[in-house]
C-alpha positions as CSV (number, residue, x, y, z in Angstrom):
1,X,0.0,0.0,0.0
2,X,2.7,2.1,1.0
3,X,4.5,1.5,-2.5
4,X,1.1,2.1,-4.6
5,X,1.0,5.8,-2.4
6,X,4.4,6.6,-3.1
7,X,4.1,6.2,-6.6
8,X,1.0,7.8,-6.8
9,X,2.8,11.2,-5.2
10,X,5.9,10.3,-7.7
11,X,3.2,10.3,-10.8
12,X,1.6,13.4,-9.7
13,X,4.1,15.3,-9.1
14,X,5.5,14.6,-12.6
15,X,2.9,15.1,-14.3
16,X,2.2,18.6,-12.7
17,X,5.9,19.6,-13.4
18,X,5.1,18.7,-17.0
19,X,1.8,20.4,-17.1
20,X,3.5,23.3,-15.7
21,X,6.5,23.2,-18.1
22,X,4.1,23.2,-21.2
23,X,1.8,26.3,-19.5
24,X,5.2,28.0,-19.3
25,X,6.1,27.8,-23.5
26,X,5.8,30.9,-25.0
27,X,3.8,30.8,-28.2
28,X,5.4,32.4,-31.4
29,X,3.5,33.2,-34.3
30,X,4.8,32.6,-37.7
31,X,3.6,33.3,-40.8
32,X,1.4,30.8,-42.2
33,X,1.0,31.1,-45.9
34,X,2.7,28.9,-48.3
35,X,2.9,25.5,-46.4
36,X,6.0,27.6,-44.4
37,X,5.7,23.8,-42.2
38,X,7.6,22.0,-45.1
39,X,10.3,24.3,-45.2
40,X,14.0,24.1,-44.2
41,X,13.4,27.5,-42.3
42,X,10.4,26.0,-40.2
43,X,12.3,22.5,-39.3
44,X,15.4,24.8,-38.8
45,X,13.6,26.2,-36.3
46,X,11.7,23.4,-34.1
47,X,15.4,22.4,-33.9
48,X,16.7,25.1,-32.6
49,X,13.8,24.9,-29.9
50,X,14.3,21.1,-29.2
51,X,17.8,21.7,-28.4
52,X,17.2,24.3,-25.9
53,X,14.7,22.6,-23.9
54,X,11.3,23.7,-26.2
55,X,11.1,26.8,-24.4
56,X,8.7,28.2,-27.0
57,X,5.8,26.5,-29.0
58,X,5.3,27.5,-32.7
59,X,1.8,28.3,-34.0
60,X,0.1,29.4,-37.3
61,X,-0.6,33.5,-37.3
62,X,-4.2,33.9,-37.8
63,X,-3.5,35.5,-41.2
64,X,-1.5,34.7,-43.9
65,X,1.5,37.2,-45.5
66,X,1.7,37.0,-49.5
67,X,5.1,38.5,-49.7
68,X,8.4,39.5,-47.8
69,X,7.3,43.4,-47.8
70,X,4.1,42.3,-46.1
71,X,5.8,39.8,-43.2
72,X,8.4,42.4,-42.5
73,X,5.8,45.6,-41.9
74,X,3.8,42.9,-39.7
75,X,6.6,41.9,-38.0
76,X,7.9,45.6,-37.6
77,X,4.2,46.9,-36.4
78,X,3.9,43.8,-33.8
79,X,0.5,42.8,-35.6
80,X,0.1,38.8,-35.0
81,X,3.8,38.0,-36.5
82,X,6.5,37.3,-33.9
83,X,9.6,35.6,-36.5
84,X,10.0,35.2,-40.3
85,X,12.5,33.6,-42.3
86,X,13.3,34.7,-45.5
87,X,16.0,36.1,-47.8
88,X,18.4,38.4,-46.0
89,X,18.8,41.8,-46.9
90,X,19.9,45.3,-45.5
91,X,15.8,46.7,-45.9
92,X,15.2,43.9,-43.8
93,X,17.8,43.8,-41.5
94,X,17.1,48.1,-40.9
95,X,13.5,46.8,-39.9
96,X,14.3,43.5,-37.8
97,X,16.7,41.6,-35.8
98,X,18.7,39.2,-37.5
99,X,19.9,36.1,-36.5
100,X,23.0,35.6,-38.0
101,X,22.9,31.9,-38.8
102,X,22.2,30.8,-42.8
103,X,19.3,28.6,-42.5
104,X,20.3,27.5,-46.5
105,X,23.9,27.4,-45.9
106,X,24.3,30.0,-48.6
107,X,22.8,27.6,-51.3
108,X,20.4,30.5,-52.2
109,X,23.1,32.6,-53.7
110,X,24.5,29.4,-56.0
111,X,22.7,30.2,-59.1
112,X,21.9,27.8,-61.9
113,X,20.9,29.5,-65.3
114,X,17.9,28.6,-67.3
115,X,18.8,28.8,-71.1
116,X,17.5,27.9,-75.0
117,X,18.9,24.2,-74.6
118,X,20.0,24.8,-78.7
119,X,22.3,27.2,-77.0
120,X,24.3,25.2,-74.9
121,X,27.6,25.7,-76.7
122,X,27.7,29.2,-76.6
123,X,27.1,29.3,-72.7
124,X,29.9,26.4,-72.6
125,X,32.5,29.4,-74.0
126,X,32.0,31.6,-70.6
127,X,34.7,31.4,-68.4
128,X,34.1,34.6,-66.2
129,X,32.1,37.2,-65.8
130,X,33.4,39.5,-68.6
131,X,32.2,36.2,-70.4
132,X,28.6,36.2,-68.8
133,X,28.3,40.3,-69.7
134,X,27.9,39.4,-73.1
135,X,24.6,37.8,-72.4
136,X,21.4,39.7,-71.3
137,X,19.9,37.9,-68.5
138,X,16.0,37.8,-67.1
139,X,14.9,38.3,-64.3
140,X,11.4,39.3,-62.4
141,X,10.4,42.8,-62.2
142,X,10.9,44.3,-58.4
143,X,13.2,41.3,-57.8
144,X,16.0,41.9,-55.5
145,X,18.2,40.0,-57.6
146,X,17.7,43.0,-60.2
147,X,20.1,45.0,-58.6
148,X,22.6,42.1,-57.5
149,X,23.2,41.6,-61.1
150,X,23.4,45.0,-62.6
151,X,25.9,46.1,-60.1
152,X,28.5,43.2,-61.0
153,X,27.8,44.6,-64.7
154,X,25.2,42.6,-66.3
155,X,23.0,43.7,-68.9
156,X,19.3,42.5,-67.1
157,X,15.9,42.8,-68.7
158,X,12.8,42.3,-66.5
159,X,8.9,40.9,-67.0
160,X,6.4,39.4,-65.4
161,X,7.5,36.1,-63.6
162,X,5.1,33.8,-65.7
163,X,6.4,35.1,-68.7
164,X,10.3,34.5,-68.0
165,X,10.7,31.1,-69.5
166,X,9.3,31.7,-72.6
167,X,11.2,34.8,-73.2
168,X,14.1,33.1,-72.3
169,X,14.2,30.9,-75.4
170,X,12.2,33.2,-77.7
171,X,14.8,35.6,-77.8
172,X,14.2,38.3,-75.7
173,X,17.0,37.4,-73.5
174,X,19.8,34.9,-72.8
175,X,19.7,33.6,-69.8
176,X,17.3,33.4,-66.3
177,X,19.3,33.0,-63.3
178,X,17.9,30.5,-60.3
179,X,18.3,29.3,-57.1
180,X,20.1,25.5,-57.9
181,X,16.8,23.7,-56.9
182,X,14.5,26.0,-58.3
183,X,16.3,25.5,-62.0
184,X,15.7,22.0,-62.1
185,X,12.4,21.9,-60.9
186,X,10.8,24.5,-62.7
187,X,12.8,23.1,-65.7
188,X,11.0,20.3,-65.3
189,X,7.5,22.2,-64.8
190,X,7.8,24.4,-67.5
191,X,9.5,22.6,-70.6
192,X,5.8,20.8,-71.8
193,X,5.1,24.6,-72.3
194,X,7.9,26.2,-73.2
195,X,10.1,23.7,-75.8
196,X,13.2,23.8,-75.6
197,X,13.6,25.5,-72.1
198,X,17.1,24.1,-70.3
199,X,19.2,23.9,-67.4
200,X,22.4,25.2,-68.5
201,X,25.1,22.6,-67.8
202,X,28.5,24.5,-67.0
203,X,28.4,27.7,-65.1
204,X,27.5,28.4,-61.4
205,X,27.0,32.3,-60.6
206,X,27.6,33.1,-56.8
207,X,26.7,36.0,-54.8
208,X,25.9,36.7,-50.5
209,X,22.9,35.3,-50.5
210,X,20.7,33.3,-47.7
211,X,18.0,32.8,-45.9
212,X,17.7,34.0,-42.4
213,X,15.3,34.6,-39.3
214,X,14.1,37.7,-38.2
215,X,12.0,38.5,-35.4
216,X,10.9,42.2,-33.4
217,X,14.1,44.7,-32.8
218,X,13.8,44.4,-28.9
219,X,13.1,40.8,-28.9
220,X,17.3,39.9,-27.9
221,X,15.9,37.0,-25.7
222,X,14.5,35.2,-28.9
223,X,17.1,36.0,-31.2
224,X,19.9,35.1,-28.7
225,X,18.0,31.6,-27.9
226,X,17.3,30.4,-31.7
227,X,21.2,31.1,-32.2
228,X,22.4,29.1,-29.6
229,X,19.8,25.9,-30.6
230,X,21.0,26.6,-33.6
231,X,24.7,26.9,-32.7
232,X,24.0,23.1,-30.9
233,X,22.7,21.6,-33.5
234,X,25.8,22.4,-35.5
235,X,27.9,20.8,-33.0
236,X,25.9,17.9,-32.5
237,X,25.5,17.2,-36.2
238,X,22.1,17.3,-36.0
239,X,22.0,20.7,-38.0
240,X,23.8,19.4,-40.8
241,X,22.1,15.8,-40.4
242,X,18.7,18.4,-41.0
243,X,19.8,20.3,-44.1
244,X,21.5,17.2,-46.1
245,X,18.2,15.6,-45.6
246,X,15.8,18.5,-47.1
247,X,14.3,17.8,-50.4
248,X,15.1,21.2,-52.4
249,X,19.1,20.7,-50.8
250,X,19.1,16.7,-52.5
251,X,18.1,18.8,-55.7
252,X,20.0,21.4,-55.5
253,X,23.2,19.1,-54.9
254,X,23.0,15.9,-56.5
255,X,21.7,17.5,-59.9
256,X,24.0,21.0,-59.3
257,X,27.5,19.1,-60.5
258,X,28.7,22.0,-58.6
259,X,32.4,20.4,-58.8
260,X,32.1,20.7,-62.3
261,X,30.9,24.0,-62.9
262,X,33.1,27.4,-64.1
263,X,32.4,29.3,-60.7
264,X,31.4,32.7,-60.9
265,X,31.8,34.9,-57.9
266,X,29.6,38.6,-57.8
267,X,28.9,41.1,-54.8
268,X,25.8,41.2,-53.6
269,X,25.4,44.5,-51.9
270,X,21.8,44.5,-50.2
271,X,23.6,41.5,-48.3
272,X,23.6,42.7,-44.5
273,X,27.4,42.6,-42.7
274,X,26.2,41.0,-39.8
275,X,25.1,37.8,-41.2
276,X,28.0,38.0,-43.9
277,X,30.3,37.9,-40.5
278,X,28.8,34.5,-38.8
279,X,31.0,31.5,-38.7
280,X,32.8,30.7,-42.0
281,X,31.9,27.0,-41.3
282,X,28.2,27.5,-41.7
283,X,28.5,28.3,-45.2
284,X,28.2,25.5,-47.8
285,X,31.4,25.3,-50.3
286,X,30.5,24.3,-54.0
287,X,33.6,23.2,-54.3
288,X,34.1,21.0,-51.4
């Protein structure tokens, strides 16, 4: 009897300390458009929580962000958004408080080109960017990339996003630049529609690029905790273990032939210093 009683006590007690620990997780809102949950950023994330003892407890915000603009004015004004994650850049970083970890490794800035497959050979010629500036590249009107590009010197001509493949092989431009995943797969998507379309086998352009977390600019505690889960996992493996295992990375690396590519370095100058400055180690090498 005396056994049952003391377990009894034992069982309570735990279970109160563990009601009490989950009543004491703060809930943070993320955005919660765009099936975020299936994204590196959002496992990225719940990892950098688990290793820190789930302090906090993630939950949809009640309404949904379209775009980057809108998440960072919610985020700024305090209405229902208490973290992003998203591509890093000085508007943002003036706004928010960055934590300087990249969620992608950097594997947003390796760029794979989309071209007129009948074109191959002539893109096979480049050898550096004096090469690349004899081509006129696409991109997406407003884009962010816009800029990145015209500053190393590129010629750029913008349009509408829909209508980018097809005037990259009907000749009203040479090449459209992509993140490594996103060429193959919207190669993939596109080509029934737009014959012809290609991923161009033998150059990779490079600029500062990555995605990052952002949260309120007083909210220190939060970005100080997500950098040291994030900081564990490294260590642990578990981080790396994580972004190997991501379906876009697999793409992005087992179709890139990144060895094999004429490596093409440009500035990105939106790129904000502080997350330019985090740990050397954190950044993927294409060459490694």
């Amino acid at each position: 009897m005396i056994v049952r009683a003391l377990f009894f006590i034992i069982a309570t007690a735990f279970t109160v300390v563990t009601a009490a620990h989950a009543q004491e997780a703060k809930a943070i809102y993320y955005n919660s458009s765009g099936n975020k949950e299936k994204t590196l950023g959002f496992k990225a994330l719940q990892l950098a929580f688990e290793k820190i003892g789930n302090p906090y407890v993630l939950k949809p915000s009640t309404i949904g962000f379209n775009t980057t603009n809108a998440m960072i004015e919610a985020l700024t004004n305090g209405d229902k958004l208490d973290i992003l994650w998203a591509s890093a850049s000085n508007k943002a970083s003036e706004k928010l408080l960055a934590v300087p970890f990249p969620i992608d490794r950097g594997l947003l800035g390796m760029r794979i080109l989309l071209i007129d497959g009948a074109r191959q050979n002539e893109f096979s010629q480049v050898k550096n960017l004096d090469d690349l500036k004899k081509f006129v590249a696409l991109q997406g009107l407003g884009w962010a990339d816009v800029d990145v590009l015209r500053k190393s010197g590129l010629t750029v001509r913008t349009g509408s996003p829909k209508n980018l493949y097809k005037m990259t092989v009907g000749g009203r431009g040479d090449h459209f630049a992509r993140g490594a995943f996103e060429a193959f797969n919207e190669q993939s998507r596109e080509v029934a529609n737009v014959p012809g379309l290609a991923v161009e086998k033998t150059i990779l352009l490079q600029y500062e690029s990555s995605n990052t977390f952002y949260v309120k600019k007083n909210n220190t505690k939060l970005r100080d905790d997500i950098l040291r889960g994030l900081e564990i996992a490294w260590k642990d493996g578990s981080y790396n273990a994580l972004f190997f295992d991501d379906a876009d990375v697999k793409t992005a690396l087992s179709k890139g032939d990144f060895k094999n590519r004429t490596l093409i370095k440009i500035n990105n100058p939106n790129f904000p210093t502080d997350l330019a400055k985090a740990d050397a180690r954190y950044w993927y090498d294409p060459k490694q």
